[in-house]
C-alpha positions in Angstrom: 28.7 -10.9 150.9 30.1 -7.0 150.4 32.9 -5.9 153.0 30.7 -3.1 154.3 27.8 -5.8 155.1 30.2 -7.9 157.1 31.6 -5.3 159.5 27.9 -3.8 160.6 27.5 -2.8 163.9 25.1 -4.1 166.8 22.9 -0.8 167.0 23.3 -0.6 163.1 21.8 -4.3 163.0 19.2 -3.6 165.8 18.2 0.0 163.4 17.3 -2.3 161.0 15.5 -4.9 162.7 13.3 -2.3 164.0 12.8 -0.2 160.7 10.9 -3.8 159.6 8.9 -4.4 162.3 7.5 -0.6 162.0 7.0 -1.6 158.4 4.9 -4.9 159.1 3.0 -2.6 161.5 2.6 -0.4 159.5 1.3 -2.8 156.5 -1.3 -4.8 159.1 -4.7 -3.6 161.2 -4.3 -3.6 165.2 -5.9 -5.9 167.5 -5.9 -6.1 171.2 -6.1 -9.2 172.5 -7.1 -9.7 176.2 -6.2 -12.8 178.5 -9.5 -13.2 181.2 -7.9 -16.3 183.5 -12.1 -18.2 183.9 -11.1 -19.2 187.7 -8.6 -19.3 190.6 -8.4 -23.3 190.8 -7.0 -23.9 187.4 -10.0 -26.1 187.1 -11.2 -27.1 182.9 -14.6 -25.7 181.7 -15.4 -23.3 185.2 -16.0 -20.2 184.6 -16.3 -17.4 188.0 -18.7 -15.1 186.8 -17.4 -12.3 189.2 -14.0 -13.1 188.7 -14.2 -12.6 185.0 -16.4 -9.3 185.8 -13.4 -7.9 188.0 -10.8 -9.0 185.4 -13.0 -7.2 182.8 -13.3 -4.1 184.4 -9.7 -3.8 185.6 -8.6 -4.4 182.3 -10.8 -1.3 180.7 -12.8 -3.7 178.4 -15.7 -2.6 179.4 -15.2 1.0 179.6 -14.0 0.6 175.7 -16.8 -1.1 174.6 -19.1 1.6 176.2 -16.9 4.1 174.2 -16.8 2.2 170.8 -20.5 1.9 170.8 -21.1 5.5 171.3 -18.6 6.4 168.2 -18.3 4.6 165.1 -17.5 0.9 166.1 -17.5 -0.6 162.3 -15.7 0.8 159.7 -15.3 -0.4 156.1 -13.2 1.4 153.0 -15.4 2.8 150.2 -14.6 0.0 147.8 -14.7 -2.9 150.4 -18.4 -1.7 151.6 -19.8 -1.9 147.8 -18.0 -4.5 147.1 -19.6 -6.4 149.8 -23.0 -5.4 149.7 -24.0 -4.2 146.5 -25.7 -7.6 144.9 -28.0 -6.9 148.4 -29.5 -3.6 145.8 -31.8 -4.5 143.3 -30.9 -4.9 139.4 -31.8 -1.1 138.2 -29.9 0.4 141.5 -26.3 -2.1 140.8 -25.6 -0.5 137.9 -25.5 3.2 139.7 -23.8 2.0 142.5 -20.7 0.0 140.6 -19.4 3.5 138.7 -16.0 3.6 138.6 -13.7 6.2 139.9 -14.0 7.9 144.2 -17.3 9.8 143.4 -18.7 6.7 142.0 -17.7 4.6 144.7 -19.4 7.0 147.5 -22.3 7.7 145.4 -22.6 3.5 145.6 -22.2 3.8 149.9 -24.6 6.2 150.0 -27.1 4.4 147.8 -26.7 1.2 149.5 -27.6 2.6 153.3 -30.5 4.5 151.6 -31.9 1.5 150.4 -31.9 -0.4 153.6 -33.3 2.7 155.4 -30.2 3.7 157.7 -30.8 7.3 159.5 -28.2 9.6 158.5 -27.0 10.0 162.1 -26.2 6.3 162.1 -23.4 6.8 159.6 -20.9 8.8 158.4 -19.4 9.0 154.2 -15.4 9.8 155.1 -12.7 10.6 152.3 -11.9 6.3 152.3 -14.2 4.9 154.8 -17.7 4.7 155.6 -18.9 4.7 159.8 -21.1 2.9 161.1 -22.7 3.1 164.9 -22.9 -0.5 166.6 -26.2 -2.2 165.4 -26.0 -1.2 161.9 -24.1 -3.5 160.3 -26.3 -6.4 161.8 -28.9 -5.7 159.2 -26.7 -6.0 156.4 -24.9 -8.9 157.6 -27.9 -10.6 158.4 -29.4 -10.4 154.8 -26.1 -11.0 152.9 -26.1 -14.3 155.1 -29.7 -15.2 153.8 -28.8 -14.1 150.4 -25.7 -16.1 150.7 -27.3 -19.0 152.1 -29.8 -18.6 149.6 -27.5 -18.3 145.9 -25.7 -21.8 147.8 -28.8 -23.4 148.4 -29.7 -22.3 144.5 -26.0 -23.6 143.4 -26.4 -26.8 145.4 -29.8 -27.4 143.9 -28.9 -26.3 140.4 -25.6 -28.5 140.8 -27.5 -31.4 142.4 -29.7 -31.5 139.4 -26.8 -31.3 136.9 -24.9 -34.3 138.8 -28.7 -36.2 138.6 -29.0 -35.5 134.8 -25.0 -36.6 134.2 -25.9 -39.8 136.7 -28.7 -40.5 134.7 -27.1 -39.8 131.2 -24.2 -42.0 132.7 -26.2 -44.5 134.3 -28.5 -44.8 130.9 -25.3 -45.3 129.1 -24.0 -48.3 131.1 -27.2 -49.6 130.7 -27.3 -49.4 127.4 -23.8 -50.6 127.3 -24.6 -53.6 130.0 -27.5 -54.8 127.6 -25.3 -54.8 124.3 -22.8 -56.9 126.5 -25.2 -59.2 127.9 -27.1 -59.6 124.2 -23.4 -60.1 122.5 -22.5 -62.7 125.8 -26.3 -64.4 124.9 -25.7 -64.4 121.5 -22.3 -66.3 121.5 -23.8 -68.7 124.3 -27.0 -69.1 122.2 -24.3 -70.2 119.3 -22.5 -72.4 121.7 -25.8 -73.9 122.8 -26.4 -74.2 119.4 -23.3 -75.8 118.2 -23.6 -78.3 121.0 -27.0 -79.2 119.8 -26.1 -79.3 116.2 -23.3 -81.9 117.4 -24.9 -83.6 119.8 -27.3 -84.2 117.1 -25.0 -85.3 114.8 -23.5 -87.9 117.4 -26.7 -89.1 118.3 -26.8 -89.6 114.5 -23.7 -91.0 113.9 -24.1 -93.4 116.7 -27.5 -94.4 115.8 -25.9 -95.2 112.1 -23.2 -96.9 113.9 -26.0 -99.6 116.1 -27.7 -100.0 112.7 -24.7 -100.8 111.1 -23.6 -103.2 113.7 -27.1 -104.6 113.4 -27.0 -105.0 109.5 -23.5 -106.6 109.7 -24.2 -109.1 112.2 -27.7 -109.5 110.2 -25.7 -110.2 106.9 -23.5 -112.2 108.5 -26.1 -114.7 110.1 -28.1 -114.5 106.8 -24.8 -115.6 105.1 -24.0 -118.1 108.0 -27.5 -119.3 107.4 -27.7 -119.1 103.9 -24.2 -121.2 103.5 -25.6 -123.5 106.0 -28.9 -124.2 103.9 -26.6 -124.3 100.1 -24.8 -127.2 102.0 -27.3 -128.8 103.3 -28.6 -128.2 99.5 -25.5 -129.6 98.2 -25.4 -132.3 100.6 -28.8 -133.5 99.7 -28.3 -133.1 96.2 -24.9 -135.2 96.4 -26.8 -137.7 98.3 -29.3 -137.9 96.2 -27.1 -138.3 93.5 -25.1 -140.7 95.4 -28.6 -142.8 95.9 -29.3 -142.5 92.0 -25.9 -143.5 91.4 -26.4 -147.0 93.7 -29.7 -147.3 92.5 -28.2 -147.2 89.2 -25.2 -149.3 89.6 -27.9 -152.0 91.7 -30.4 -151.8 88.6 -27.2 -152.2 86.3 -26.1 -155.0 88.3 -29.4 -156.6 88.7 -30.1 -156.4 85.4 -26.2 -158.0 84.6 -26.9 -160.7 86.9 -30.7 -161.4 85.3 -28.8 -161.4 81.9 -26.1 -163.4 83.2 -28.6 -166.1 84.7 -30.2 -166.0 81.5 -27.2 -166.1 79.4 -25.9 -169.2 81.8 -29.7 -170.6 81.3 -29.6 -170.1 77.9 -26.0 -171.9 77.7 -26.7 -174.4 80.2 -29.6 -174.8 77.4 -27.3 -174.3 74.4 -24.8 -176.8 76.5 -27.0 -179.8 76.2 -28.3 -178.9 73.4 -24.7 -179.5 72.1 -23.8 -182.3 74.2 -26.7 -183.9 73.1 -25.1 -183.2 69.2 -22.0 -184.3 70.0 -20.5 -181.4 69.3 -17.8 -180.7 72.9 -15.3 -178.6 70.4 -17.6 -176.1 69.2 -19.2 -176.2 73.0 -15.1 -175.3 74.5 -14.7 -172.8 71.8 -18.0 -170.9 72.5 -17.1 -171.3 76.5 -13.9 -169.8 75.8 -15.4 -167.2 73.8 -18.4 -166.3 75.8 -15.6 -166.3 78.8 -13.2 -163.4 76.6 -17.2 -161.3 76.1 -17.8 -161.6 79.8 -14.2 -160.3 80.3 -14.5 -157.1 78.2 -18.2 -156.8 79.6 -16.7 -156.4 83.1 -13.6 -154.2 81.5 -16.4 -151.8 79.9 -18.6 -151.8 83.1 -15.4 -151.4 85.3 -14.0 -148.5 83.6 -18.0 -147.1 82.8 -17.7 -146.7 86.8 -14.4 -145.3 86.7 -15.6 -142.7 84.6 -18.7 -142.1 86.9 -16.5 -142.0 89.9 -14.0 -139.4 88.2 -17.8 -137.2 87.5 -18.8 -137.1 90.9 -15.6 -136.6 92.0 -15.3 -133.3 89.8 -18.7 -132.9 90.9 -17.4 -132.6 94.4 -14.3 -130.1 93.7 -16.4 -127.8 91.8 -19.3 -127.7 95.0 -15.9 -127.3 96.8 -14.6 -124.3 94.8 -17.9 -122.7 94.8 -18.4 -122.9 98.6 -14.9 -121.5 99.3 -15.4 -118.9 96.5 -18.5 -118.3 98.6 -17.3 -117.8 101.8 -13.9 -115.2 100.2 -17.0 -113.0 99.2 -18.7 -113.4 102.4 -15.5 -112.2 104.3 -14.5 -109.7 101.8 -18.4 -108.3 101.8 -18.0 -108.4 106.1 -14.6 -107.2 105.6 -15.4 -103.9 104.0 -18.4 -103.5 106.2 -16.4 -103.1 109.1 -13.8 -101.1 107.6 -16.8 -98.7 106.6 
């Protein structure tokens, strides 16, 4: 702050003060504002008629009115008037009335209480302001309000119907959008579905194949249980048979040795006296001894005729071995590989 600024005076101070407040006066309209007290009890919403009249008339309100309504009550600046009332006129009469410049503006006053028929003793054109008696402004008031009421009730309308068409537009699109969701969402569970049906399918399948197989394998395996069963009992009847062909041989073999040996003894026994009659005992102990060394290599020959018999079947009986255990390899090796596939 300057030097001079700190060293000002009370009534210097108090000057200025003042010269502001004339100014804010100055810049602002008057209004008197009267305090009517309703009653003497200090009671809420009473009102005492004649107490407010008394109040009233002391105060001079009444004797003001009575004076304002005789004058010129409302008054409005050239500009604010047209301004306020000139979309009241009708299209061809705006354009006269909103000429620029002070004539314009007075020529627009005066066209606009012409139009709505005020007399000319119920106003008055001034250099800035146009005066009105009480009751005339009513009128104009009254249709601006309607006129008012009526461009909001046009806007609300007009705006109602542009929020419908936008909520319809916007409603139309999230529909749309909502049914291209809900037909992608159907079309991946319809591939799901599908899918699960394609592989339940395809278990059902495999598992069917699997039961089949089990049934096959256990199948083969009684078929070979039974067929290994029947080649033995085969074998078994063929190596009996055998067996009994072998015995029947060896009894016909024997029966016949014996046959020939009773007839050879016959026949010596015969051959004996014969040569006992003769005389001839040397010749009989060298035949004896001889017919003893033939029966000797008879039973050698027959002896080792059975060996060799024997040592057949026996090979007889390690090849039907072999062959049954070759047999069952396969049959394991066959279920082996069944179960492993």
């Amino acid at each position: 702050k300057s030097r001079g600024a700190q060293k000002q005076s009370v009534s210097q101070r108090f000057k200025g003060q003042l010269a502001t407040l004339v100014a804010r006066l100055g810049a602002t309209s008057p209004h008197f504002i009267r305090c009517i007290k309703p009653n003497s009890v200090l009671a809420p919403d009473t009102f005492d008629p004649a107490l407010i009249l008394q109040q009233l008339r002391c105060c001079g309100v009444l004797e003001v009115v009575r004076i304002s309504r005789q004058g010129y009550p409302t008054r409005y600046p050239h500009v604010v008037f047209v301004e306020r009332y000139t979309f009241l006129l009708p299209p061809e009469k705006q354009k006269g009335a909103m000429v620029a410049g002070s004539s314009g503006v007075l020529e627009g006053c005066r066209v606009i209480v012409t139009h709505f028929g005020i007399s000319k003793d119920m106003f008055q054109l001034g250099n800035s302001k146009l005066f009105l008696r009480a009751g005339q402004i009513g009128q104009l008031e009254d249709l601006r309000s309607r006129y008012i009421r009526s461009a909001v009730l046009i806007q609300t309308q007009f705006r109602g119907f542009k929020v419908r068409v936008y909520f319809k537009r916007l409603r139309a699109s999230a529909l749309r959008s909502q049914c291209i969701y809900r037909g992608e969402r159907a079309r991946v569970e319809y591939k799901k579905l599908l899918l699960r049906h394609y592989a339940s399918r395809r278990l059902g399948a495999y598992y069917r194949m699997h039961c089949q197989k089990l049934i096959f394998q256990r199948t083969i395996r009684e078929a070979s249980r039974i067929n290994m069963a029947a080649r033995r009992h085969l074998l078994k009847r063929k190596l009996a048979r055998r067996m009994h062909d072998r015995m029947a041989a060896e009894e016909v073999t024997r029966k016949t040795a014996e046959r020939a040996l009773k007839y050879e003894q016959k026949r010596q026994m015969a051959e004996k006296r014969r040569l006992e009659k003769a005389g001839f005992e040397g010749i009989i102990k060298d035949r004896k001894e001889k017919e003893h060394e033939e029966e000797l290599a008879k039973s050698a020959e027959q002896g080792k005729v059975a060996s060799e018999e024997v040592q057949t079947l026996q090979r007889q009986l390690e090849e039907l071995k072999e062959q049954l255990k070759a047999e069952q390899a396969a049959r394991l090796k066959a279920e082996s590989a069944a179960q492993d596939g």
